[in-house]
C-alpha positions in Angstrom: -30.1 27.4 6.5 -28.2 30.0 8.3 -27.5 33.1 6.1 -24.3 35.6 6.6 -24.4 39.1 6.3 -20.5 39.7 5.3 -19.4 42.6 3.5 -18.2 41.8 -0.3 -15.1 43.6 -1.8 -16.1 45.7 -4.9 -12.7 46.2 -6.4 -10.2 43.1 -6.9 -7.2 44.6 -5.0 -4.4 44.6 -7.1 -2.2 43.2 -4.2 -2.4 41.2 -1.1 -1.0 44.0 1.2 -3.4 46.6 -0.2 -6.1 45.2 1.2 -7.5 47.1 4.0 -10.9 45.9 5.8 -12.0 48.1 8.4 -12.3 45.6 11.9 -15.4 47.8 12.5 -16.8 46.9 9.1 -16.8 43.3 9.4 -17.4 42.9 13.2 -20.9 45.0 12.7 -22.2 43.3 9.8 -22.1 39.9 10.9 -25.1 38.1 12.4 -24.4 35.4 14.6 -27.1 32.2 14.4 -29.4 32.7 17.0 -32.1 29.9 19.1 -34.7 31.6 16.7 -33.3 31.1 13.6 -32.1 27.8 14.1 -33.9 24.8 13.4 -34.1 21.5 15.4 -36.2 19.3 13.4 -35.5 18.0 10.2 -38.3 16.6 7.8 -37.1 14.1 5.2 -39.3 13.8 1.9 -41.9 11.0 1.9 -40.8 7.8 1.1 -41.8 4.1 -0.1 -41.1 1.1 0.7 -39.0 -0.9 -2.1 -38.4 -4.6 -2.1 -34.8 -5.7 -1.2 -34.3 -6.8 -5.1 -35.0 -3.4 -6.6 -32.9 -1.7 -3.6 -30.0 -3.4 -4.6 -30.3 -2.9 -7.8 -30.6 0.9 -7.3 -27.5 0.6 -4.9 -25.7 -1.2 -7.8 -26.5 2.0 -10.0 -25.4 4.4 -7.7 -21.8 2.5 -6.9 -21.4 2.6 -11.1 -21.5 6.6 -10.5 -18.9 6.8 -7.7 -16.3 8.5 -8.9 -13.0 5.8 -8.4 -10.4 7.5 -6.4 -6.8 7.6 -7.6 -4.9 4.4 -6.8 -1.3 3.4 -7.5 -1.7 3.8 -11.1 -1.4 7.3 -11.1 2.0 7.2 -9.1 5.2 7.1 -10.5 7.0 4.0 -9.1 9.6 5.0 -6.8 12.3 2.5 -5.5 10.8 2.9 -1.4 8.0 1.9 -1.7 8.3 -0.8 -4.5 10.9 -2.5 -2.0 8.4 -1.9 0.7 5.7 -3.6 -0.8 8.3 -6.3 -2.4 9.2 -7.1 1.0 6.1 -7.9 2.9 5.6 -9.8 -0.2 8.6 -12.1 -0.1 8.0 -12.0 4.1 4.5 -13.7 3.0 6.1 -15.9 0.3 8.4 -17.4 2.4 6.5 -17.8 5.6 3.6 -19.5 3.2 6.3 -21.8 1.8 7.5 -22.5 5.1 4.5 -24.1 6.6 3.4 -25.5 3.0 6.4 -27.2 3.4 6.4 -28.5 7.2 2.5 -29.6 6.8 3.2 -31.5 3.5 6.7 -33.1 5.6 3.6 -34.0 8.4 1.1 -35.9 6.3 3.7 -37.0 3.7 3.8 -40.7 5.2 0.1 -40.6 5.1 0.0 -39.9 1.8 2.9 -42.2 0.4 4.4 -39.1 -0.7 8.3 -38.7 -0.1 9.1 -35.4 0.8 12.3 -36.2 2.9 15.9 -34.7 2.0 17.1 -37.8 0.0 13.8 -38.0 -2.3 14.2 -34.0 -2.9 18.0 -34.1 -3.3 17.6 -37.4 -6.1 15.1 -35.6 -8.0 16.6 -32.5 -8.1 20.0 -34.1 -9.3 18.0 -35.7 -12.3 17.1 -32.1 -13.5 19.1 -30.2 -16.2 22.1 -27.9 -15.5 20.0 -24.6 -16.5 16.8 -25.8 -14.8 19.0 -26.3 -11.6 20.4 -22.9 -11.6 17.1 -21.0 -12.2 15.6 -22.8 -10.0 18.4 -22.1 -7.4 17.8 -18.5 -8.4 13.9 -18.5 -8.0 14.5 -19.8 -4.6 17.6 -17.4 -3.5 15.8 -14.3 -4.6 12.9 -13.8 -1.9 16.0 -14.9 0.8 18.2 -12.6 -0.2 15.8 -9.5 -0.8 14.3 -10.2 2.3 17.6 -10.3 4.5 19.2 -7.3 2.4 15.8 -5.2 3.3 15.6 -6.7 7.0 19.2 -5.1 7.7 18.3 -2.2 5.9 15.2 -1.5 8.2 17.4 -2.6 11.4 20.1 0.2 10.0 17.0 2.6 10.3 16.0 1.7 13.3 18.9 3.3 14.9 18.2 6.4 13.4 20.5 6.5 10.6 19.9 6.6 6.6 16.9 8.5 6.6 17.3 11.0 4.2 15.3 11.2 1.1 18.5 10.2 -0.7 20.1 7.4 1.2 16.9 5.5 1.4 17.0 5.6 -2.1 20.0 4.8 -2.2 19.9 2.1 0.2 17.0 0.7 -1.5 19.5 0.2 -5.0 22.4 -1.4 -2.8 19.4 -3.6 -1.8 18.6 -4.6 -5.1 22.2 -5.0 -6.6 23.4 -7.0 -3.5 20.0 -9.3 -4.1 21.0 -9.7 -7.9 24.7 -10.6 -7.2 24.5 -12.9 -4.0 21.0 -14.5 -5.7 23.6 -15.2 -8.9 26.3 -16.0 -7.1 24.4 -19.0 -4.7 22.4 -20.1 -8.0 25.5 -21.1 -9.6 27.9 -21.5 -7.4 26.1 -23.5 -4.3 26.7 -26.9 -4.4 
C-alpha cells in the first residue's frame, strides 16, 4: 500500500475563500511512489479446493447479499418515457400479430382451419353489439398509438419539439388523439 504524506488542516475554515495553503507546503510534503516501494507480486491466501455443488451454493449466498440496485420502481412515472416504452411495445404487439396471423393464413388449409376474410367477417357478425365495439377498440389502440407516436418521433427528427415541455406535451396530444380516433373507429367503422 502506498502511503501519502499530505498536510492536514487543523482549523475548519470558516469559508471557502479563507482557505490559504501555501504551494510550498503541499508540493514538499508529498512523496511520490517510487520502484522501491512498490510492489509487483501479489500473494493471494491459501485456498481449497470445493466441489462444484458447495460452490454454487456459496455463490447462491453471496448473490442473496448483493445489494439490488434501484429499478423503475423508484421513479416517478413520467409521460416520455411511459410512451417510449408503450411504443416498442405496441411495435412488438403488432409485428407478433402480424406474422401470427400470416403463418396461421399459411397452414390454415392444412389444418382445416378457416381463417379467410369471409369465415372471420361471419363470426365476427354473430358477436354482440358491445363485444364488437371493444373488440374494435382493443384492436384500434396499439394502431393508433403507434402511428400518433411514429409522427411524433418523425416531427423530432427534424429537430423540432424538443423541449422539456413540448415533448410532454406532445406525448398528451399523443394519448388524447389515441383515445378519440381509437373511440371514434370502434364505433363508428363499419
Amino acid at each position: 500500500m502506498i502511503s501519502l504524506n499530505i498536510p492536514t488542516v487543523l482549523q475548519r475554515p470558516t469559508s471557502l475563500t479563507s482557505v490559504r495553503y501555501p504551494a510550498s507546503a503541499i508540493l514538499t510534503t508529498y512523496k511520490a511512489p517510487t520502484l522501491s516501494r512498490l510492489s509487483t507480486t501479489q500473494t493471494a491466501p491459501p485456498s481449497t479446493p470445493v466441489p462444484s455443488t458447495q460452490a454454487h451454493q456459496i455463490l447462491s449466498r453471496q448473490r442473496l447479499n448483493r445489494p439490488v440496485a434501484p429499478h423503475l420502481t423508484i421513479y416517478q412515472p413520467q409521460i416520455p418515457w411511459v410512451l417510449s416504452a408503450l411504443n416498442r411495445i405496441t411495435g412488438s404487439l403488432l409485428s407478433g400479430a402480424f406474422y401470427l396471423f400470416g403463418f396461421t393464413y399459411l397452414i390454415s388449409p392444412i389444418l382445416g382451419i378457416h381463417v379467410e376474410s369471409t369465415a372471420l367477417a361471419a363470426s365476427f357478425a354473430e358477436l354482440p353489439t358491445a363485444v364488437k365495439v371493444g373488440l374494435k377498440f382493443l384492436v384500434a389502440v396499439p394502431f393508433t398509438f403507434h402511428s400518433f407516436n411514429g409522427v411524433r418521433h418523425l416531427v423530432w427528427d427534424s429537430g423540432r419539439e424538443l423541449a422539456n415541455k413540448s415533448v410532454v406535451r406532445t406525448g398528451w396530444a399523443v394519448v388524447g388523439l389515441t383515445v378519440v380516433s381509437s373511440g371514434a373507429l370502434a364505433i363508428y367503422g363499419s
